[in-house]
PyMOL Python script that loads the backbone (N, CA, C, O; Angstrom):
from pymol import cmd

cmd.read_pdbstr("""\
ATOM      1  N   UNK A   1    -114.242  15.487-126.049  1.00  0.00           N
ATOM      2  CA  UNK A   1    -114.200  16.927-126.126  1.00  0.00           C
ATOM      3  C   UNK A   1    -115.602  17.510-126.315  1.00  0.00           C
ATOM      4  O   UNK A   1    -116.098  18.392-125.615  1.00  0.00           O
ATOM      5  N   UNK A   2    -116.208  16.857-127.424  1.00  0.00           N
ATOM      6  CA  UNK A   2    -117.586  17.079-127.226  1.00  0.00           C
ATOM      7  C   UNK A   2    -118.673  17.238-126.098  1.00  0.00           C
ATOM      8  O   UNK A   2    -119.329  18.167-125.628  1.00  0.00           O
ATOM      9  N   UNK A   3    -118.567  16.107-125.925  1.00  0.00           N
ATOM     10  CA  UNK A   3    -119.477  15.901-124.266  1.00  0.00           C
ATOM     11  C   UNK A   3    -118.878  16.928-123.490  1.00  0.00           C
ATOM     12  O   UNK A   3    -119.782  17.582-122.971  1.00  0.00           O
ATOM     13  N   UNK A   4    -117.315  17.534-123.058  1.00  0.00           N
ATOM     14  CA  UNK A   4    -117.307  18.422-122.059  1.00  0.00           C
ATOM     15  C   UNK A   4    -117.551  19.419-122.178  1.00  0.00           C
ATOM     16  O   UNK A   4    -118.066  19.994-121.219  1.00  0.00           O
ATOM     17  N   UNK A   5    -117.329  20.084-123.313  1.00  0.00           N
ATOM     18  CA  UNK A   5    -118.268  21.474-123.500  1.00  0.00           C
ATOM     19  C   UNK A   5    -119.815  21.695-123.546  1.00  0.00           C
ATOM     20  O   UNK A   5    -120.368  22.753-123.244  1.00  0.00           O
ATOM     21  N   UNK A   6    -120.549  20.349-124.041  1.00  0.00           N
ATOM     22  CA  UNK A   6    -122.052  20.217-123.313  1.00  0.00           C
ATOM     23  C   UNK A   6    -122.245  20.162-122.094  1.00  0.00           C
ATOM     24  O   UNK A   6    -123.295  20.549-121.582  1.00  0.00           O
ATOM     25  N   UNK A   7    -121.044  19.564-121.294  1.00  0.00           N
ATOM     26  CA  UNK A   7    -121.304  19.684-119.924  1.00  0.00           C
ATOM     27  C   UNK A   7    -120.782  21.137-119.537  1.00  0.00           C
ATOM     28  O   UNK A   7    -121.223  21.533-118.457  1.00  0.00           O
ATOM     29  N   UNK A   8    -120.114  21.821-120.062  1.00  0.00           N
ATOM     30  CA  UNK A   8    -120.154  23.333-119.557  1.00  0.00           C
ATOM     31  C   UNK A   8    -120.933  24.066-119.964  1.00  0.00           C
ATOM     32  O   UNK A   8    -121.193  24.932-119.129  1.00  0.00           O
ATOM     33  N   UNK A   9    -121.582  24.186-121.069  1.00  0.00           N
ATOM     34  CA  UNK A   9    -122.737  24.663-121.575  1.00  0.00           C
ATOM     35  C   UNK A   9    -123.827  24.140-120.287  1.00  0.00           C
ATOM     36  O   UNK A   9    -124.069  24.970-119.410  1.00  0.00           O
ATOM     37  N   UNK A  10    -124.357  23.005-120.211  1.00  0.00           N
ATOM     38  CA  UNK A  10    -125.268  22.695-118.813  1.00  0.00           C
ATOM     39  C   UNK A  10    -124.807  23.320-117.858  1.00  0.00           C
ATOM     40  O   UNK A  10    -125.446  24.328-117.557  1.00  0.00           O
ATOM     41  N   UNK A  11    -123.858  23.077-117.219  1.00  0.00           N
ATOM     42  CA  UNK A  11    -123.317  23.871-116.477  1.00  0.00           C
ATOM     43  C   UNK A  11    -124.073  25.475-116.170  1.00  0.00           C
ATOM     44  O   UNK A  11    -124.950  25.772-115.359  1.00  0.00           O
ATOM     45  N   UNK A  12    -123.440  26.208-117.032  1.00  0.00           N
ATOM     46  CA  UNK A  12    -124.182  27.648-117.372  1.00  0.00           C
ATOM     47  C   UNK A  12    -125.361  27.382-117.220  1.00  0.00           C
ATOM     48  O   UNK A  12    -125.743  28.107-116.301  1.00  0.00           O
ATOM     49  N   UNK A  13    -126.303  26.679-117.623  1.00  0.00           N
ATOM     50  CA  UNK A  13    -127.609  26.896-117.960  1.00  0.00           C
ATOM     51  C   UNK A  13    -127.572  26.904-115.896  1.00  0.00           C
ATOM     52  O   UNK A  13    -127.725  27.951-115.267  1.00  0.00           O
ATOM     53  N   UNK A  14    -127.365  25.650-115.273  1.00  0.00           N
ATOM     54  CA  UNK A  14    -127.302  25.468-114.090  1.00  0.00           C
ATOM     55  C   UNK A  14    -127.477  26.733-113.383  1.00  0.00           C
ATOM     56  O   UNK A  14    -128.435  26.970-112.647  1.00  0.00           O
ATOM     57  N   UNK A  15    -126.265  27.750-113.699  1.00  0.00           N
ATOM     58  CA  UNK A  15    -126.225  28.722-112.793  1.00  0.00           C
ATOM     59  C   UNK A  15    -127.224  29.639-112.698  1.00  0.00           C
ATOM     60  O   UNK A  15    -127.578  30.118-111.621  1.00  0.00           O
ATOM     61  N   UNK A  16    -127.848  30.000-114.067  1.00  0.00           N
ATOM     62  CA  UNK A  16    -128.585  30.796-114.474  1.00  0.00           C
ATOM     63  C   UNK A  16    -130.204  31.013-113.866  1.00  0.00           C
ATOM     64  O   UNK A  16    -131.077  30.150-113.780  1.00  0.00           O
ATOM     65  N   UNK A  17    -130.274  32.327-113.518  1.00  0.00           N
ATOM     66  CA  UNK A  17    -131.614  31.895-112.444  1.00  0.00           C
ATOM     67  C   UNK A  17    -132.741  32.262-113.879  1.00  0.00           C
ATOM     68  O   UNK A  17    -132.385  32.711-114.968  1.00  0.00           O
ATOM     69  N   UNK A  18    -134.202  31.893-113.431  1.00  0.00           N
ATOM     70  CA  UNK A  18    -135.122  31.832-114.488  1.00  0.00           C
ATOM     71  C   UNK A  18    -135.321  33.473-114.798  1.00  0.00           C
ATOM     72  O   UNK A  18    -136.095  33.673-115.734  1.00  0.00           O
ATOM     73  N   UNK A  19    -134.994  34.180-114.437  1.00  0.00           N
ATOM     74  CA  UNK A  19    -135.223  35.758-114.760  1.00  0.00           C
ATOM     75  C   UNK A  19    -133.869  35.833-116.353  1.00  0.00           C
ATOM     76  O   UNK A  19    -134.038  36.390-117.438  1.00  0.00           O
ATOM     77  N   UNK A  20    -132.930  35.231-115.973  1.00  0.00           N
ATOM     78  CA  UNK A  20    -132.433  35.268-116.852  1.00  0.00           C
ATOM     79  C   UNK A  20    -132.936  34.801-118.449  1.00  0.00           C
ATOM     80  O   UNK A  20    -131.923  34.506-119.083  1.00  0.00           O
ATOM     81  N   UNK A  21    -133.663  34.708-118.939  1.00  0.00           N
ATOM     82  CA  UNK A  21    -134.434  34.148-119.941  1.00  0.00           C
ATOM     83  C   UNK A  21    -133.405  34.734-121.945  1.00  0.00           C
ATOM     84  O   UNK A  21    -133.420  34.021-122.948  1.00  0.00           O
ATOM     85  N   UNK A  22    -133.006  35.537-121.882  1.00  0.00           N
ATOM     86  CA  UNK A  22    -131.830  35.724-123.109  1.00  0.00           C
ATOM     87  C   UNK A  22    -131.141  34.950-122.514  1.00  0.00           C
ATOM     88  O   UNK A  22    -131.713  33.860-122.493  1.00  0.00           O
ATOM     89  N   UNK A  23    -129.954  34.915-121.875  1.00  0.00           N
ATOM     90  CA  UNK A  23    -128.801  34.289-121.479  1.00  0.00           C
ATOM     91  C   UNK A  23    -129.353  32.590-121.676  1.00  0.00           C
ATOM     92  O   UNK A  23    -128.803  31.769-122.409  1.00  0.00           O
ATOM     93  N   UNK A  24    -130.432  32.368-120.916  1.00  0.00           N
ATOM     94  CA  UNK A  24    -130.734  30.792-120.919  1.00  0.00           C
ATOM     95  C   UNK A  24    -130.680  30.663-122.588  1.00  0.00           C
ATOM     96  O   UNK A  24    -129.745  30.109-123.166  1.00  0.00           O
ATOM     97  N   UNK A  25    -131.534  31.107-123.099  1.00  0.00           N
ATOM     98  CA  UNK A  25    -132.111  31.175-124.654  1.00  0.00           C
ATOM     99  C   UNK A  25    -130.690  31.038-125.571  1.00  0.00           C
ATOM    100  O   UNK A  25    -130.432  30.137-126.370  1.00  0.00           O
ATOM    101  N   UNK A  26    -129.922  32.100-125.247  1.00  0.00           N
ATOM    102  CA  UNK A  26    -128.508  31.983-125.949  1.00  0.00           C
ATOM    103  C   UNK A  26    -127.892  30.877-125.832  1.00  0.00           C
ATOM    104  O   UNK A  26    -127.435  30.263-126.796  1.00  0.00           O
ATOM    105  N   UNK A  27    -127.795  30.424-124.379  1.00  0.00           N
ATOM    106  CA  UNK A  27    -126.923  28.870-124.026  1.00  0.00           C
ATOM    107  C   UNK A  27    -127.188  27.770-124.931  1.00  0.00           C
ATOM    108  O   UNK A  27    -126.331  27.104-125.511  1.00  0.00           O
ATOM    109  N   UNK A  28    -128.766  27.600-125.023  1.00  0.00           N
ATOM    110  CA  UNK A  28    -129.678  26.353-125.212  1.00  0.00           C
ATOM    111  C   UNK A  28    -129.211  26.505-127.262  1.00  0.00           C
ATOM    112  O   UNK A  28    -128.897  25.639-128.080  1.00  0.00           O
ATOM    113  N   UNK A  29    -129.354  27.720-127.359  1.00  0.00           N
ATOM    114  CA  UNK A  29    -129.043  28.236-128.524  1.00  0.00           C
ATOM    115  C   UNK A  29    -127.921  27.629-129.137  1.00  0.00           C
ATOM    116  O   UNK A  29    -128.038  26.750-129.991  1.00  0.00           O
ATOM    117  N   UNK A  30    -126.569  28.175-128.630  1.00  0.00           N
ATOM    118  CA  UNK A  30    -125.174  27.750-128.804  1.00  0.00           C
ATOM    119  C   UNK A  30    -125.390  26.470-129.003  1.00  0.00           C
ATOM    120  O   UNK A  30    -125.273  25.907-130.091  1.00  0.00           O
ATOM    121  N   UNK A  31    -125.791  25.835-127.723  1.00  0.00           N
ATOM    122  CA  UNK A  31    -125.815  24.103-127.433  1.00  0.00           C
ATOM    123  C   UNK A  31    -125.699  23.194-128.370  1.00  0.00           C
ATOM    124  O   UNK A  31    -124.942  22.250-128.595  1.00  0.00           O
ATOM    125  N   UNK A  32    -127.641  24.228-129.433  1.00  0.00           N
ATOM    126  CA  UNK A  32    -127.897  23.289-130.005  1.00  0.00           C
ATOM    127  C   UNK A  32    -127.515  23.302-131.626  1.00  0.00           C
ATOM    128  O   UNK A  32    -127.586  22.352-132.406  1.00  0.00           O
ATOM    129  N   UNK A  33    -127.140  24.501-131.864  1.00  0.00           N
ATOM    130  CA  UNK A  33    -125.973  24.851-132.908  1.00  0.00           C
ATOM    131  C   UNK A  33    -124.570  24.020-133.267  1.00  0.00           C
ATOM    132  O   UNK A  33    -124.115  23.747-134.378  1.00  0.00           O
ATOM    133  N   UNK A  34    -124.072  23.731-132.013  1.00  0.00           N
ATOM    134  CA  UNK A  34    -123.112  23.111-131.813  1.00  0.00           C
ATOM    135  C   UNK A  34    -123.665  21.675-132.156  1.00  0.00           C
ATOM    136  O   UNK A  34    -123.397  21.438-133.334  1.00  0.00           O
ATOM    137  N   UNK A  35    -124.301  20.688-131.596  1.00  0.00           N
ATOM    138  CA  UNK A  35    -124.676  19.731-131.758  1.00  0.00           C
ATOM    139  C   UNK A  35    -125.018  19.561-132.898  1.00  0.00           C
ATOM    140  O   UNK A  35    -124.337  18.664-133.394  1.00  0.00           O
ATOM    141  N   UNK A  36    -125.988  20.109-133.823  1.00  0.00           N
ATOM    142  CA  UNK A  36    -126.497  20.364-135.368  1.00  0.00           C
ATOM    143  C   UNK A  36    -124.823  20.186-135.913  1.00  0.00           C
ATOM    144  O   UNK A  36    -124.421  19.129-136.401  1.00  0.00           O
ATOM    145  N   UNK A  37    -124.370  20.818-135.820  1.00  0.00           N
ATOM    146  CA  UNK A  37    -122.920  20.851-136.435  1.00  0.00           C
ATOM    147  C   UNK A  37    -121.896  19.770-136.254  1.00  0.00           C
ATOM    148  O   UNK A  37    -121.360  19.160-137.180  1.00  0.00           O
ATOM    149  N   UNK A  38    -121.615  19.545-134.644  1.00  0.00           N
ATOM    150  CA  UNK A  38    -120.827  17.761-135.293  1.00  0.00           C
ATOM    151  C   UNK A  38    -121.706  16.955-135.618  1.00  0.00           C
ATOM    152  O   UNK A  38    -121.197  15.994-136.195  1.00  0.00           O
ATOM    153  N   UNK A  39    -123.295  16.847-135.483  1.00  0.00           N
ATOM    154  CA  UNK A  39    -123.725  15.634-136.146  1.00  0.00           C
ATOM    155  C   UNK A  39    -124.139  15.680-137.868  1.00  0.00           C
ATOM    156  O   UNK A  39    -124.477  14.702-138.534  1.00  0.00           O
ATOM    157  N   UNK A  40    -123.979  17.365-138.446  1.00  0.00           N
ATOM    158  CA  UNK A  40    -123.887  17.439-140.038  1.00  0.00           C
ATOM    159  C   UNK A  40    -122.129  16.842-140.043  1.00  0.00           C
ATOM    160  O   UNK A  40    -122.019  15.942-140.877  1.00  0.00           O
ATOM    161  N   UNK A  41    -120.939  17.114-139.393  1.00  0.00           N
ATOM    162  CA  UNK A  41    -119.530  17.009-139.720  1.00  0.00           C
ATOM    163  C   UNK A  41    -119.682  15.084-139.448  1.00  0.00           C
ATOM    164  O   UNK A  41    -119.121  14.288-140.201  1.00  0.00           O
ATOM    165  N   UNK A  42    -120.362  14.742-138.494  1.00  0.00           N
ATOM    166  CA  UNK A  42    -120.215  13.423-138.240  1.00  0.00           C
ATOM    167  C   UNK A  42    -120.671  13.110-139.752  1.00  0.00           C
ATOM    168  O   UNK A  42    -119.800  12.868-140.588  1.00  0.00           O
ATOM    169  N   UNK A  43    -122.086  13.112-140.120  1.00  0.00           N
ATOM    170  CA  UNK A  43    -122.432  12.770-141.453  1.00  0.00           C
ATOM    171  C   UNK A  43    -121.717  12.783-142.329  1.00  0.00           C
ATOM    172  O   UNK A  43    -121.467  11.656-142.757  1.00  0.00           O
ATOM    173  N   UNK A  44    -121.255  13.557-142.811  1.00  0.00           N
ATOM    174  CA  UNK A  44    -120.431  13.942-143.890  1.00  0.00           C
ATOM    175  C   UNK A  44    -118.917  13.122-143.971  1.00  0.00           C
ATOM    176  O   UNK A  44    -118.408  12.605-144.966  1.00  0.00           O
ATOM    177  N   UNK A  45    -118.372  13.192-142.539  1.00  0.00           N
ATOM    178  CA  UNK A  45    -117.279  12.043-142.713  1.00  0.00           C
ATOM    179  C   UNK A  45    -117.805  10.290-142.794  1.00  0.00           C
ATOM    180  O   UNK A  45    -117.235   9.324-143.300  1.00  0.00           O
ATOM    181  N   UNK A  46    -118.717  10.364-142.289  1.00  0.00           N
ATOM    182  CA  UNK A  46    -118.994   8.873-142.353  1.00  0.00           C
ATOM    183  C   UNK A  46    -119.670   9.034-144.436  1.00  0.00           C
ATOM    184  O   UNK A  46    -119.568   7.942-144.994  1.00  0.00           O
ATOM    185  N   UNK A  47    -119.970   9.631-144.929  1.00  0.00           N
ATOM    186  CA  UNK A  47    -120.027   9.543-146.135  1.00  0.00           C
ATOM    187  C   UNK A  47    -119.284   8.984-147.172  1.00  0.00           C
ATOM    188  O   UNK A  47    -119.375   8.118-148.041  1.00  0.00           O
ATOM    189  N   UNK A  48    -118.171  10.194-146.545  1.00  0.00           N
ATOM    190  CA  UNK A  48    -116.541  10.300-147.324  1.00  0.00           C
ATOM    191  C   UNK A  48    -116.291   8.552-146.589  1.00  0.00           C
ATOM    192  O   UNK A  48    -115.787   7.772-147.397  1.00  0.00           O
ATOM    193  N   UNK A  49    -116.530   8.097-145.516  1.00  0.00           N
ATOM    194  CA  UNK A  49    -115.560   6.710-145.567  1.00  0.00           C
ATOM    195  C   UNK A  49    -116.338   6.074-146.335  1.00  0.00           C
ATOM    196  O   UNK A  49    -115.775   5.151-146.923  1.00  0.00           O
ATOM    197  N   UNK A  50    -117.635   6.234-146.605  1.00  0.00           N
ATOM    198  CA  UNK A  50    -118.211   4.847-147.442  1.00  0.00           C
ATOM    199  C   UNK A  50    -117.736   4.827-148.333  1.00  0.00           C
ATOM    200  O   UNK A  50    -117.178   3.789-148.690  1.00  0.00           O
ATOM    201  N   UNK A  51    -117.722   6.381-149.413  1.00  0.00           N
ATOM    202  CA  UNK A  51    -117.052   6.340-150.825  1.00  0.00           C
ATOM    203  C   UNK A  51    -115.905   5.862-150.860  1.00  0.00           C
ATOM    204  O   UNK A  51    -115.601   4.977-151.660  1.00  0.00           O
ATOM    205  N   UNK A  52    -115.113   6.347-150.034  1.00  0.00           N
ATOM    206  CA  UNK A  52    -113.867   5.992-150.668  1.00  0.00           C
ATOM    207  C   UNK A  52    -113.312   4.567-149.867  1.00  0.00           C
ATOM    208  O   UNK A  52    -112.156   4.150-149.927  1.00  0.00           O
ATOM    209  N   UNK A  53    -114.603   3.845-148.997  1.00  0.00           N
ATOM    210  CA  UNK A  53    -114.127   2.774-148.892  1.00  0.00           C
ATOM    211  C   UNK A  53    -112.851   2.936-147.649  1.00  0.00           C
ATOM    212  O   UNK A  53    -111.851   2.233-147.795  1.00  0.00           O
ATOM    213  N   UNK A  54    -112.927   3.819-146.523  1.00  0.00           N
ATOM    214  CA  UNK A  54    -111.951   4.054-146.524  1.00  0.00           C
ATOM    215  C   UNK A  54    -111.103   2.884-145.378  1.00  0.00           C
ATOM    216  O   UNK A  54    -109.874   2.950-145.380  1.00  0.00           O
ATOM    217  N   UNK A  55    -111.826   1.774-144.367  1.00  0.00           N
ATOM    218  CA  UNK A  55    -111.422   0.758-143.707  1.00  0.00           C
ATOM    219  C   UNK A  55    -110.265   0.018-145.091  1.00  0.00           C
ATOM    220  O   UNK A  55    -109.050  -0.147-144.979  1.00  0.00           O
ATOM    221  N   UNK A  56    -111.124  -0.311-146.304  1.00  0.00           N
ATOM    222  CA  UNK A  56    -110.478  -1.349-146.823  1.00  0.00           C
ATOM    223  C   UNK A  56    -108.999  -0.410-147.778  1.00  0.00           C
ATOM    224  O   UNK A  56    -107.937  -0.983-148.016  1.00  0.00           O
ATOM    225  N   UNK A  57    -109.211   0.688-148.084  1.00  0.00           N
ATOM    226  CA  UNK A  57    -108.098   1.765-148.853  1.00  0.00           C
ATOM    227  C   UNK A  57    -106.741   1.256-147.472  1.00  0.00           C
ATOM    228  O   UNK A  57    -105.721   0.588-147.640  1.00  0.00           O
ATOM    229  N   UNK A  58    -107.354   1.979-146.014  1.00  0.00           N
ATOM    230  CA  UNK A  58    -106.086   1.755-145.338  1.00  0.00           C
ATOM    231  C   UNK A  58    -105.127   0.619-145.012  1.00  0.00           C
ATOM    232  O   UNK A  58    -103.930   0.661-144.729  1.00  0.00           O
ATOM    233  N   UNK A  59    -106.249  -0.755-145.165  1.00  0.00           N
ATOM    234  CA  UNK A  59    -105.762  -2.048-145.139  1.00  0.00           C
ATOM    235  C   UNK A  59    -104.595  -1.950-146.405  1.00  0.00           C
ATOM    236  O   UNK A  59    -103.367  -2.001-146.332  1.00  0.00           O
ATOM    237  N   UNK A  60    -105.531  -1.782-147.634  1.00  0.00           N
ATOM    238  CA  UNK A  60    -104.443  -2.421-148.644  1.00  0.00           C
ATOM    239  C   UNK A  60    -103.057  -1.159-148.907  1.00  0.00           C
ATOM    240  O   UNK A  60    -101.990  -1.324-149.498  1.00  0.00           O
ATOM    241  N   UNK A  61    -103.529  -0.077-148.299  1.00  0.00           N
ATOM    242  CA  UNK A  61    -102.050   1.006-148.208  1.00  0.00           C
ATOM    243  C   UNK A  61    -101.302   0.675-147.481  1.00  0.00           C
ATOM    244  O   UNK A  61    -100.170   1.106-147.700  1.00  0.00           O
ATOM    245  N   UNK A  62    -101.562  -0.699-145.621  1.00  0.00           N
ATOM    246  CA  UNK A  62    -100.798  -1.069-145.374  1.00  0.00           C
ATOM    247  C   UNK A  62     -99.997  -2.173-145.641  1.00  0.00           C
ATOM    248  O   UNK A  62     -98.940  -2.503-145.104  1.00  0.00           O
ATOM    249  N   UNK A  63    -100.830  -2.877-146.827  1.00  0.00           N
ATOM    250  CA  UNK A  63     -99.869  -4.310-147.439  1.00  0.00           C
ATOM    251  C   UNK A  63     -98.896  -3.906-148.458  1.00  0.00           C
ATOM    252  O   UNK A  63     -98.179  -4.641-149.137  1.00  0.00           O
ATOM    253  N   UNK A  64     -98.991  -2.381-148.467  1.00  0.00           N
ATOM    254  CA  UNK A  64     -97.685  -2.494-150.072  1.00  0.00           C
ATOM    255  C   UNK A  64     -96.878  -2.349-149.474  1.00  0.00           C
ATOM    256  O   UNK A  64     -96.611  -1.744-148.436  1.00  0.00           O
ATOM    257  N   UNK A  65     -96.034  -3.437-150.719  1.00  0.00           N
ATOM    258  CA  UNK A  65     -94.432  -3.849-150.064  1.00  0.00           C
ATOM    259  C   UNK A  65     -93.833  -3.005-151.600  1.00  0.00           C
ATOM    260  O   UNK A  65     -94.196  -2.888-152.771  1.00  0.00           O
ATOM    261  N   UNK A  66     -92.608  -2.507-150.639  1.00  0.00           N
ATOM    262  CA  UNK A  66     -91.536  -1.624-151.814  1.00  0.00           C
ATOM    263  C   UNK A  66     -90.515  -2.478-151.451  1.00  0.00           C
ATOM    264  O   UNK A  66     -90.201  -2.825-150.312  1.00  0.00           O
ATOM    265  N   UNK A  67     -89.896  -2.872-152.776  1.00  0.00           N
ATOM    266  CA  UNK A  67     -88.652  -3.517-153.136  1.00  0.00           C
ATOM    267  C   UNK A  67     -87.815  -2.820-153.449  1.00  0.00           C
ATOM    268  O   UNK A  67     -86.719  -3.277-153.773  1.00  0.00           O
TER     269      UNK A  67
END
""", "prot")
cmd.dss("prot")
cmd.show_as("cartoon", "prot")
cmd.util.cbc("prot")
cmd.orient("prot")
């Protein structure tokens, strides 16, 4: 999902002739806003799995046995 909205964002930039210089500026803008942002959300979840461990939490939530 990521990658295709960078590729529509390029896209735009594509169409855009060089007179256009706001519009380019805004695109490149968005782009790179966007990117800044899942790679702070990427960070932040890969955080949360270290703390809480979270590969080995789901393993042992799938070994409990209820009697």
């Amino acid at each position: 999902m990521k990658i295709e909205i960078i590729r529509k964002l390029d896209m735009l930039l594509d169409l855009q002739n060089e007179s256009n210089t706001y519009q380019i500026a805004l695109i490149n803008s968005i782009k790179q806003d966007l990117i800044n942002e899942w790679n702070a959300s990427d960070n932040y979840a890969q955080q949360i799995r270290q703390v809480l461990d979270m590969d080995n939490t789901y393993d042992l939530l799938n070994n409990i046995k209820i009697r």
